[in-house]
LUMBA-955413 format. One record per residue (C-alpha): residue in three letters; x, y, z. Coordinates in steps of 0.05 Angstrom, whole numbers, padded with zeros to 5 digits, always signed. Layout:
LUMBA-955413
ALAXYZ
...
END
This chain:
LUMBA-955413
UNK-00048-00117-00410
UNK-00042-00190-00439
UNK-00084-00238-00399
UNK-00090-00320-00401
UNK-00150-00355-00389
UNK-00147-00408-00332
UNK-00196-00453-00300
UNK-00200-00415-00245
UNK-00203-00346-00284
UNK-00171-00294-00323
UNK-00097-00281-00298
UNK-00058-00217-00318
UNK+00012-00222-00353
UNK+00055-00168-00321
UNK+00113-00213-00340
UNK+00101-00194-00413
UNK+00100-00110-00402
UNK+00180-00102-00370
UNK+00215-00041-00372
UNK+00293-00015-00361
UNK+00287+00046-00319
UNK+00350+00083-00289
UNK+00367+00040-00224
UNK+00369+00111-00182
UNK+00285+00114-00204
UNK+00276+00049-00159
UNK+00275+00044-00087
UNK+00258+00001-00034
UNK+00187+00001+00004
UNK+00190+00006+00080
UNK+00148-00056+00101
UNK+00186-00116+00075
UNK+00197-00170+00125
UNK+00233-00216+00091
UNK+00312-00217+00104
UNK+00357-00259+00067
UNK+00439-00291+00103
UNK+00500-00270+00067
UNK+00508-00332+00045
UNK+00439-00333-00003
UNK+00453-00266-00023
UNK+00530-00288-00051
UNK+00480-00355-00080
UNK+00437-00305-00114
UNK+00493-00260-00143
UNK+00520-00327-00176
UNK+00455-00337-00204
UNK+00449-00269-00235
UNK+00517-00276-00268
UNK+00505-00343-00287
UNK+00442-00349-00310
UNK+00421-00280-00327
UNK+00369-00229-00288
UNK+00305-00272-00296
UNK+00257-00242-00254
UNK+00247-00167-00262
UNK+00231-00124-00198
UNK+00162-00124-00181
UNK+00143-00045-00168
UNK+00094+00002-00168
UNK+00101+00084-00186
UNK+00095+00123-00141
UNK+00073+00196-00166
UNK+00091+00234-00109
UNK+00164+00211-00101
UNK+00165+00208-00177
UNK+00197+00134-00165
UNK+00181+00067-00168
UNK+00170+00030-00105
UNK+00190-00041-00098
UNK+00143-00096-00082
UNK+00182-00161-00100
UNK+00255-00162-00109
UNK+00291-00123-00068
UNK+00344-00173-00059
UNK+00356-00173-00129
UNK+00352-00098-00137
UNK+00405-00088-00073
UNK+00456-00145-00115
UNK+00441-00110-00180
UNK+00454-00040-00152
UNK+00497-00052-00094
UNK+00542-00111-00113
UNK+00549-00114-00204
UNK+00546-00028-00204
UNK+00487-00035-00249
UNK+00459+00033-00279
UNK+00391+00001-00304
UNK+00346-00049-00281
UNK+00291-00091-00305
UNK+00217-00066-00269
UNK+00151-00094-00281
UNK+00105-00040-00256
UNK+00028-00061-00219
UNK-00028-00016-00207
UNK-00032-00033-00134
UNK-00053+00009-00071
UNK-00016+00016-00014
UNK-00056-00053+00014
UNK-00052-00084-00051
UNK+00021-00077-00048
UNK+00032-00094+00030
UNK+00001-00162+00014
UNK+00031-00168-00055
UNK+00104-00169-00019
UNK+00079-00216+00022
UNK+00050-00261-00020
UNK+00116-00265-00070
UNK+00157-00276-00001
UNK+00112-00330+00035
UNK+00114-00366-00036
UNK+00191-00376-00032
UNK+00231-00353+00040
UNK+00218-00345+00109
UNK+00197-00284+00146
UNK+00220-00254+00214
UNK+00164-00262+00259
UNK+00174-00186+00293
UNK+00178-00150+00224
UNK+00111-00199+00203
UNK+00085-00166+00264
UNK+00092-00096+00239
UNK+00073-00106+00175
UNK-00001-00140+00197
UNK-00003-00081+00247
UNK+00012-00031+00181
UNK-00053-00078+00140
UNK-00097-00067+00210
UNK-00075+00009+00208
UNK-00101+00011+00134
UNK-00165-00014+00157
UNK-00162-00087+00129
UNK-00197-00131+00169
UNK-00158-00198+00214
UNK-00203-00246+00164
UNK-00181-00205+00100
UNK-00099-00205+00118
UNK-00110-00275+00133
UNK-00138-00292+00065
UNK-00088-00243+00038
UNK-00032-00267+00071
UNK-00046-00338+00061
UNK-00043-00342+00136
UNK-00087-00372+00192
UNK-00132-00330+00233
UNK-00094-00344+00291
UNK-00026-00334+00264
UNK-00056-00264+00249
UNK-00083-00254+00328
UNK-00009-00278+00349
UNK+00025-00229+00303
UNK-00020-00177+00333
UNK-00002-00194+00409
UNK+00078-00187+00389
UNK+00071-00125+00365
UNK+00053-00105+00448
UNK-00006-00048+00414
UNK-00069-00054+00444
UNK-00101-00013+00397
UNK-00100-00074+00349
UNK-00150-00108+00385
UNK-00208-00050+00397
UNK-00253-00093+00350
UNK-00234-00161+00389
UNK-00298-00189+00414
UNK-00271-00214+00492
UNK-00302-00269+00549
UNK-00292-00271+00608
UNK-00240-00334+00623
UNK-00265-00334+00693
UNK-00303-00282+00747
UNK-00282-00271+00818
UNK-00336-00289+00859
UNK-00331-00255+00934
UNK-00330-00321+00988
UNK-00354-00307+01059
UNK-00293-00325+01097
UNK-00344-00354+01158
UNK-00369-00394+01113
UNK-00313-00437+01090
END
């Protein structure tokens, strides 16, 4: 794979290596929490047809489905399929593990939309079910620690906080009632 050297490193050019696969070969992941109004998804269909498909979906191929699983761009995959009746679609594939690829969506969404705090929830409790640590989806995520902590408390699953080191807020301490 093509690379460019930065000051901060080598970065990888996935951009460069895009494919046309059959649009029935692609399918959506089940973590994404980003959601997009009617009204951005008519904007982005008039983008498409005016200005072309610029960004290829972001995927990754999954061997045992014998599919590629999106990452980034499911919007553009459900106008593409969905709304023009394409047949093929532009993928760029990544080598990514099931983490890798959790945080990858992410990453692409928290760069350019919003995210619905309950489905942000899940997905951090999917990253803690994985075994990635509140410090690592933080990083990951580009999010504070405490964001992550509050993301863990809406999902109601006290199994998310086994590891939680706890104090005690306050103690009951037993008053002899003569003595007051």
């Amino acid at each position: 794979m093509k690379t460019i050297q930065t000051q901060k490193g080598e970065v990888t050019l996935p951009c460069l290596e895009v494919k046309i696969v059959n649009i029935y070969m692609v399918q959506a992941n089940t973590y994404n929490p980003n959601s997009v109004p009617t009204n951005n998804m008519l904007l982005l269909e008039e983008s498409i047809l005016a200005n072309g498909f610029c960004y290829p979906i972001v995927t990754v191929y999954d061997p045992d489905i014998e599919k590629y699983v999106i990452v980034d761009g499911f919007h553009r995959f459900i106008i593409f399929r969905d709304w023009l009746k394409a047949k093929e679609i532009p993928i760029i594939v990544l080598d990514h593990d099931i983490s890798e690829r959790m945080e990858a969506t992410v990453q692409f969404n928290r760069a350019r939309g919003v995210h619905q705090v309950e489905l942000m929830g899940d997905l951090v409790r999917a990253l803690v079910e994985q075994g990635v640590d509140d410090n690592e989806i933080a990083i990951k995520l580009g999010m504070e620690p405490e964001e992550v902590y509050r993301l863990k408390q809406i999902t109601g699953i006290a199994e998310l906080f086994k590891n939680q080191e706890y104090s005690r807020a306050w103690e009951i301490i037993e008053v002899d009632d003569d003595a007051v």
